[in-house]
N, C-alpha and C positions, 0 to 999 in steps of 0.2 A: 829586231836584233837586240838580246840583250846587252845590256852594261858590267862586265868584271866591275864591280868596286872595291876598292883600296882602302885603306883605313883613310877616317876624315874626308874624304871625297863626298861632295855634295852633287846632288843630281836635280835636275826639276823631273818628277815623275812625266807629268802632260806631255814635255819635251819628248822624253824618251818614248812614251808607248804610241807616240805621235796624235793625241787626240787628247780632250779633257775624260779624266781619271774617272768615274764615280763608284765602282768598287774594287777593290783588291785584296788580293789573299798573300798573308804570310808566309812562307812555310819554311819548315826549319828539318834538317834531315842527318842522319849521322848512323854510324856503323859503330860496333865495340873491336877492338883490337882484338884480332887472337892470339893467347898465348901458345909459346911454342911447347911441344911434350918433349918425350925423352927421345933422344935424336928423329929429331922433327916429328914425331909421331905419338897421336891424342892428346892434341892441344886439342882449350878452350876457348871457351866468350862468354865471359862474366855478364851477365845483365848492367848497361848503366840506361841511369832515370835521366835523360836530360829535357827539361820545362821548358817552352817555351810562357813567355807574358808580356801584355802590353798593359803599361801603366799612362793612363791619362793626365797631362797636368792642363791646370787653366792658366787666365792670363797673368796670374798672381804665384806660378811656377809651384801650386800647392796640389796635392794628389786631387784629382778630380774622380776619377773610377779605377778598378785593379779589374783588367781579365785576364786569370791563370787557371788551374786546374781546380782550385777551389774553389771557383767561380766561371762557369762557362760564358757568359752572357754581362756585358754592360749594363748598366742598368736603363738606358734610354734604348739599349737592341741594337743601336748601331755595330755593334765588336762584337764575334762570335768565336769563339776558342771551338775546335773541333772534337776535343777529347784529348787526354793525356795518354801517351805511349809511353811505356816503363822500359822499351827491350831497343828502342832503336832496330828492332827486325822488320823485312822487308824494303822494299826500292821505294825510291822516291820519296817525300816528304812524311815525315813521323808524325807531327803536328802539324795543324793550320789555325793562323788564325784570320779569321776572313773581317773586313774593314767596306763600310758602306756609308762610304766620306760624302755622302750626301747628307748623310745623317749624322753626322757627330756634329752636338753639339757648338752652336758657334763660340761658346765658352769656353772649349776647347783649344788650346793652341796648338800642342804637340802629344804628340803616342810616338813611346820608347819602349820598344822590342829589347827583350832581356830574355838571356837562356842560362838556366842555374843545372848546376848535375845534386839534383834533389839527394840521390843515394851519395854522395859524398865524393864520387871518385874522380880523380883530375883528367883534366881534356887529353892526358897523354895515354889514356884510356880508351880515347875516341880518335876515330880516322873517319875521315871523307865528312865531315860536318862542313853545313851550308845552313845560310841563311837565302831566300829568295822572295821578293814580291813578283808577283805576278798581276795580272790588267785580269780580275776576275770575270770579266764581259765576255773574253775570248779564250781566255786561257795562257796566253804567252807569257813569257817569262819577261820584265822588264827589267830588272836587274838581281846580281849575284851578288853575296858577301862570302871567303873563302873561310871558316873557322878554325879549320883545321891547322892552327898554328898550336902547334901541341906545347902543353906545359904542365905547371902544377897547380894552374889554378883552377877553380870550381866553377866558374862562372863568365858570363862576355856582356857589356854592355852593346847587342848589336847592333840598334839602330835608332835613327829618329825621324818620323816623320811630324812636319810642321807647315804650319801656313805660313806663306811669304805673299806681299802683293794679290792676293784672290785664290793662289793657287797652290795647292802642295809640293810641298819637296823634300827629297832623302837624305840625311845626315849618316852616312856611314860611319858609325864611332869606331867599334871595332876593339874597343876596352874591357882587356881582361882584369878579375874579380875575382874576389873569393866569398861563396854562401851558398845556403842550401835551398832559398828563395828570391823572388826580386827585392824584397825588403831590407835583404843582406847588402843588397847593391844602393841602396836610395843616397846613403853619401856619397857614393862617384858620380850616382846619375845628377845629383842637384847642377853640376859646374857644367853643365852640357844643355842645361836649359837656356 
């Protein structure tokens, strides 16, 4: 059963998907508004670019690796980005980015999930956007993040996943931002490390 999370809600993943974790999948998903036409008739849907990215820090809270769309792949293979979706078109998850927390790095402390609307335009633009990990072993959804809290800003700090005790855990930030990549974001994300 998945988890709703709430802004700052923290989770043990293991807890939730009721077993120890060893790979999971991202995914981030979203619709573009349509505009209305002239009395309700031939409206549009503007194209929006929204990115996901995980940016790696170590134990010294200093960028350790970037996987975004510039970059599919970690450089140790652990973090795999699925590809960048520019249209937000179709069901279900736009991007993925798949985590093989066997493998990351023990250097590693935490991967912070960031989603920027690269083409510029604000979240009041997008409707039905989520954020979701998923237990890639089986496929289930182990928790939800709702983003669709519409505004003017470009950008969310979504999430953080981190070692605690042996085991990972989810840090729901939920922190709206403004940029057109994660980098726009790295002064909000520092206070959250």
């Amino acid at each position: 059963m998945s988890v709703n999370l709430s802004k700052g809600q923290k989770i043990s993943l293991d807890k939730e998907a009721g077993a120890t974790l060893t790979r999971i999948t991202m995914g981030l998903g979203w619709d573009t508004v349509k505009s209305k036409g002239f009395f309700g008739f031939g409206g549009k849907t503007e194209a929006v670019d929204l990115d996901a990215s995980c940016v790696l820090f170590d134990e010294s809270n200093k960028t350790a690796d970037i996987v975004w769309f510039r970059q599919l792949k970690s450089r140790d293979g652990s973090i795999v980005h699925t590809g960048d979706n520019r249209t937000g078109a179709g069901d279900g998850d736009d991007e993925q980015i798949n985590v093989d927390l066997t493998e990351v790095p023990a250097t590693v402390k935490s991967l912070v999930f960031t989603v920027n609307s690269f083409t510029g335009q604000s979240f009041s633009q997008v409707e039905n956007a989520y954020c979701r990990i998923l237990n890639a072993g089986d496929g289930k959804e182990i928790a939800r993040f709702n983003l669709s809290v519409q505004g003017e800003h470009t950008a969310q700090i979504m999430a953080k996943l981190y070692r605690h005790n042996g085991e990972w855990k989810m840090h729901a930030i939920g922190e709206n931002g403004n940029g057109r990549t994660f980098d726009d974001l790295m002064p909000q994300i520092t206070p959250h490390l």
